[in-house]
C-alpha positions, 0 to 999 in steps of 0.5 A, spaced: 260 177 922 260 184 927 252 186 929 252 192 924 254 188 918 249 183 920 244 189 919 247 191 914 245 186 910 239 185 913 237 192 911 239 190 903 235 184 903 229 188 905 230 194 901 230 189 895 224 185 896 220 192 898 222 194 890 220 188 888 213 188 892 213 196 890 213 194 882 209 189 883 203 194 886 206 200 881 204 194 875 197 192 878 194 198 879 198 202 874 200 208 879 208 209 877 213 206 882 216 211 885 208 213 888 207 205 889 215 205 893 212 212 897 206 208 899 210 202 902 215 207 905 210 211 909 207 204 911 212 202 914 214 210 917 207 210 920 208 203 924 214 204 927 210 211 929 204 208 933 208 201 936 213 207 939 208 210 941 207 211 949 201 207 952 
C-alpha cells in the first residue's frame, strides 16, 4: 500500500471516530451535532496551530 493511500485511510478512520465522539457530546450536553463537531474540529486546528508554533 502506497503512503498516500495509507493516510488516506487513516484519515477516514479519524474522521469516523471523531463523528462518533461529536454525537456523543452533542447528546450529553444537548448542543446539536454540527456545534459539537465545530467544537472537536477547532480543537484539533487549534493544536496543530500552537505544536507548529516557533519557540
Amino acid at each position: 500500500m502506497s503512503e498516500i493511500a495509507l493516510r488516506i485511510v487513516l484519515i477516514g478512520f479519524a474522521g469516523a471516530r471523531l463523528t462518533r465522539h461529536g454525537d456523543v457530546i452533542a447528546g450529553k450536553t444537548g448542543m446539536g451535532g454540527a456545534w459539537a463537531g465545530l467544537a472537536l474540529a477547532a480543537n484539533g486546528a487549534l493544536g496543530d496551530a500552537t505544536i507548529d508554533a516557533p519557540c
